[in-house]
C-alpha positions, 0 to 999 in steps of 0.5 A: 643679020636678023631683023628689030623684033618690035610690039606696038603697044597701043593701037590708036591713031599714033600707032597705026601710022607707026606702024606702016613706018617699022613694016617699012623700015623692015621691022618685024612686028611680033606682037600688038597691045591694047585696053580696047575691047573692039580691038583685042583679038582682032589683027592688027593689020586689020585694025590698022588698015594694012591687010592681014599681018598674022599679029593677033592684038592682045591686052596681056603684056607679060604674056606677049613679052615673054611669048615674043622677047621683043627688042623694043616696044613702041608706045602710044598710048598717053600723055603723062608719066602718071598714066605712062607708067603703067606701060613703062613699067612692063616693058622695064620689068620684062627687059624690054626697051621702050620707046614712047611719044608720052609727052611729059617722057620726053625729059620727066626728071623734074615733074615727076621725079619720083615715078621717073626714078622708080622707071630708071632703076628696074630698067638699069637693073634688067639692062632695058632702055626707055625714052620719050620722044615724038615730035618735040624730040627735034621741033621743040628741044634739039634744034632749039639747042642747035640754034642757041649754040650759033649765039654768042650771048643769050637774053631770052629763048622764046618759043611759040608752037601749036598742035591740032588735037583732032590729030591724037586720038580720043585720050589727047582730046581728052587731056586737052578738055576738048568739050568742056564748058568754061566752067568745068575748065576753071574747076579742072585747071584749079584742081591739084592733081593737074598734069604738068604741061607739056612745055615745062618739059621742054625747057626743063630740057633746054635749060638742063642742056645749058647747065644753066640754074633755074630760079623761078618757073611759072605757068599760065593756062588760058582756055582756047574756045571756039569761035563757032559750032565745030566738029572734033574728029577725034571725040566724033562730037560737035562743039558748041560755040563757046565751048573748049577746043583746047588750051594754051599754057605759057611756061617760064623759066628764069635763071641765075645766070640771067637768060629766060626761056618762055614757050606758049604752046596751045593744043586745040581743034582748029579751024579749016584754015589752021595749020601747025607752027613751030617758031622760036627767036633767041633775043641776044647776040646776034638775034635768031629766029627759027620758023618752021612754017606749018609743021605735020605734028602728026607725021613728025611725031610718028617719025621720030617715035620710029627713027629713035629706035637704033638709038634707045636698042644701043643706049645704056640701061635706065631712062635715057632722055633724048638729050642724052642721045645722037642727034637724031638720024634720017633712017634710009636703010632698015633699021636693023642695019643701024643696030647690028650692022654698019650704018 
């Protein structure tokens, strides 16, 4: 039984981490992508900090795609599908499937409609599977539903979760307009070529998982300052008092059917004492509140970035939402085993 040949594509923060995880889980790396000069032509056990892995990192994907014919690539590069694309577009072209923690992926049908179906039909016609995943795979969508399939009648589904940018890498610190001044947030949260924020996503999924009607959807975004010089590991920088470490948006999704779903979802640099939290409550019959406590968003992105795996290699062609997959499995064995084998 051979082992999943895998490329890393993207070598930051994310993908290091991912990276001991597949050699742990008996993955056969083949072959490492990455925009970064310092990074391109080095190995990827050294830029990862692994030891020597004999992977040289390149920033040619047609070129490693064919040399190496992987099974699936593992992405961790951005945010949003109109940066994605990029990426996914390789890997559909040449067959490959992809598995990416690019947040809005994870259910992009809505906001980005038009890249998402361009995606889904070069990947059904070279029969290569892309999904998005990362943490809000489970935290954020499937054991959310799992918990509103306990109630017997739902009002509101609220959910309030946060994330330490610092975590990510320099490009999230980016999107999250870590630095900025207040002025230069207004002008950029007033600017039409925004992003759509991670939360619509997720209830997007949610509410498509009810088969509910949406009727009106609204964001708010609220600028998360800091309350004291800091330091922002990821953009190696000082933030000034009163300067932007981040954000908080508020999404809602009303529905004709009359249930409301709302998540406030802040991403920002935090303080010393700060910890990631992941609570939903459903307001209905009976009332139902789930809280995780402090999350490691870091290591559970990685973790379902990885254990997703199986699943995306044996999914039908296209661009397959996570809804659309098995529940998420704990992974004991080497993944193979869940492909080719029996598990």
């Amino acid at each position: 039984m051979r082992k999943i040949k895998a490329v890393v594509y993207g070598v930051g923060a994310m993908n290091t981490i991912a990276t001991r995880m597949l050699l742990d889980k008996g993955v056969e790396i083949v072959g490492a992508l990455s925009r970064s000069e310092a990074k391109v032509g080095k190995d990827l056990g050294a830029v990862t900090g692994l030891g020597e892995l004999g992977v040289t990192i390149s920033n040619d994907p047609a070129e490693v795609f064919k040399r190496t014919t992987p099974d699936v690539a593992v992405i961790a590069v951005n945010s949003y599908m109109a940066d994605a694309v990029e990426q996914l577009r390789a890997c559909a072209e040449h067959g490959v499937n992809a598995v990416t923690l690019s947040e809005e992926a994870l259910y992009p049908w809505k906001t980005s409609p038009e890249i998402t179906e361009e995606l889904d039909a070069i990947a059904k016609r070279t029969g290569a599977t892309l999904t998005g995943t990362g943490h809000q795979d489970v935290y954020w969508v499937n054991i959310v539903t799992m918990m509103m399939g306990t109630a017997h009648k739902i009002d509101s589904v609220t959910g309030r979760a946060s994330w330490n940018v610092d975590d990510f890498g320099p490009e999230v610190a980016g999107d999250q307009q870590v630095g900025s001044s207040v002025t230069e947030f207004d002008k950029w949260l007033k600017s039409a070529s925004r992003p759509p924020t991670f939360g619509r996503n997720v209830l997007d999924a949610l509410v498509a998982h009810t088969g509910l009607t949406p009727t009106k959807i609204t964001t708010t975004t609220r600028p998360d300052l800091a309350p004291s010089r800091m330091y922002s590991k990821a953009l190696q920088a000082e933030v000034e008092e009163g300067a932007v470490i981040g954000f908080t948006d508020v999404d809602e999704i009303r529905t004709e059917e009359g249930p409301v779903f709302t998540f406030e979802m802040s991403g920002r640099v935090y303080m010393p004492e700060e910890g990631d939290i992941n609570q939903w409550d459903i307001a209905g019959e009976p009332e139902l509140t789930l809280s995780n406590g402090t999350v490691p968003t870091q290591i559970t992105t990685c973790t379902q970035l990885v254990n997703r795996i199986p699943d995306v290699i044996k999914a039908e062609p296209g661009f397959v939402t996570v809804e659309k997959l098995p529940a998420l499995r704990y992974r004991a064995f080497p993944l193979h085993e869940y492909v080719w084998g029996t598990r």
